[in-house]
C-alpha positions as CSV (number, residue, x, y, z in Angstrom):
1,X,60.9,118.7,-25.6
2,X,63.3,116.6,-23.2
3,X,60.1,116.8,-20.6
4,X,57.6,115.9,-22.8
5,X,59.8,113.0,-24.1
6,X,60.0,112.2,-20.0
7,X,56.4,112.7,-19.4
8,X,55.5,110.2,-22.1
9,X,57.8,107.5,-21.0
10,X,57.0,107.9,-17.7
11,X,52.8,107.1,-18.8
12,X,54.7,103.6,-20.0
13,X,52.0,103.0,-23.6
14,X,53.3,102.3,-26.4
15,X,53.4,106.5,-28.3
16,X,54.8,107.9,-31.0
17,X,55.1,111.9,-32.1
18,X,52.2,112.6,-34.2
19,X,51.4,109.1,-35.6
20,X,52.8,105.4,-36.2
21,X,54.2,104.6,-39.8
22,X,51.3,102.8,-41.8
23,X,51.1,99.4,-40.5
24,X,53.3,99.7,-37.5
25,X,51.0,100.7,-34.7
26,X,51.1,98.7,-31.3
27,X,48.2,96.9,-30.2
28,X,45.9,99.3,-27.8
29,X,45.8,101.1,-25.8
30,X,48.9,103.7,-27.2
31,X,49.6,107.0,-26.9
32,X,50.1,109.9,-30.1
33,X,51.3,112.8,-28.8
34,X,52.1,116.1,-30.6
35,X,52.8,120.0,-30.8
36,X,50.4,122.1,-32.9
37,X,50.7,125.4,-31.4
38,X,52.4,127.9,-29.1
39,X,51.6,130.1,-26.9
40,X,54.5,132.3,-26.6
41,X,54.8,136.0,-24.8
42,X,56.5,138.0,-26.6
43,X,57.4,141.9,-26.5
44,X,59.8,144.4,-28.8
45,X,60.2,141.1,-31.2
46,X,61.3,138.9,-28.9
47,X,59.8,136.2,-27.5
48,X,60.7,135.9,-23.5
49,X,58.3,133.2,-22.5
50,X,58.0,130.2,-24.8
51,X,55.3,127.8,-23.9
52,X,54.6,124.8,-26.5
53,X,50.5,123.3,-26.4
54,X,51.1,120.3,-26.4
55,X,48.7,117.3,-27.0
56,X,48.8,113.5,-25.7
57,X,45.8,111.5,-27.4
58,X,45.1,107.9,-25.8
59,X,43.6,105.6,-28.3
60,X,41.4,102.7,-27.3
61,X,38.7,99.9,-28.6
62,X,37.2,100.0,-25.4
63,X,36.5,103.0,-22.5
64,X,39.8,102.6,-20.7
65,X,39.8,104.2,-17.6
66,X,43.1,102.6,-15.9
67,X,44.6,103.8,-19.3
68,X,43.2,107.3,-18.5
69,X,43.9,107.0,-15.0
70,X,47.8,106.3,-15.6
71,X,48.4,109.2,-18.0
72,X,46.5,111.4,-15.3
73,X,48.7,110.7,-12.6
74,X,51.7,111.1,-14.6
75,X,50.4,114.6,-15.5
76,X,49.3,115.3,-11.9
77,X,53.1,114.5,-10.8
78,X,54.3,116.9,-12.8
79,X,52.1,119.2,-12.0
80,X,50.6,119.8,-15.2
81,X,47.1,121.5,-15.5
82,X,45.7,119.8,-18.2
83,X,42.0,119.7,-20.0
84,X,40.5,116.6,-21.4
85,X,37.7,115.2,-23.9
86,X,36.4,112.6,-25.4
87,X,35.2,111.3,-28.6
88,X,34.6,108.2,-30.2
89,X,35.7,107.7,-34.4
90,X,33.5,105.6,-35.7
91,X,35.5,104.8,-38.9
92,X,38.7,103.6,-37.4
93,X,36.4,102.5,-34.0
94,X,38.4,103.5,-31.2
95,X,37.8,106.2,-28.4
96,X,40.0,109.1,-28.5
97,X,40.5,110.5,-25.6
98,X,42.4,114.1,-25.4
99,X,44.6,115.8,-23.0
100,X,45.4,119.5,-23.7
101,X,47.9,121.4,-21.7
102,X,50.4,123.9,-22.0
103,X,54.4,123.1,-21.1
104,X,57.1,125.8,-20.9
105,X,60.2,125.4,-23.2
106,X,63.1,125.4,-21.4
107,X,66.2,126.8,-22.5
108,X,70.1,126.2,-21.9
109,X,71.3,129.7,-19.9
């Protein structure tokens, strides 16, 4: 989690895990990111490679491409192969626009 937490920062938007307390989200563009799944290899009941998907939404009113831009060179420096899509909500309207990548956990030892 410590390089997720370092690759968010790093993108410098406003984020939070998962989503912003009712009534507290920053003005846009900002950041949600999150951990729904894993995709661990595992053997003899053990898992020996944990990987985390992780997912880094960028919310915006408008198409945001220095927004984009600056979370894809933060990813490319880390040298994170990522995919991304793009939809627009037309309740809350704001384009979503989704990056979806894998990250290794790391562990102490």
């Amino acid at each position: 989690m410590d390089e997720l937490l370092s690759i968010v920062r790093e993108i410098d938007l406003p984020s939070a895990y998962d989503h912003f307390a009712e009534g507290e989200a920053p003005q846009l563009p900002y950041l949600l990111y999150l951990i729904p799944a894993s995709n661990n290899f595992a053997a003899d009941d053990r898992a020996y490679f944990k990987v985390n998907e992780v997912h880094i939404e960028l919310y915006s009113a408008v198409k945001d491409l220095s927004a984009e831009q600056a979370v894809e060179a933060v990813l490319d420096r880390h040298s994170v192969f990522y995919e991304k899509s793009e939809t627009w909500i037309p309740s809350e309207k704001l384009y979503e626009v989704l990056f979806i990548f894998d990250l290794e956990v790391k562990t102490n030892g």
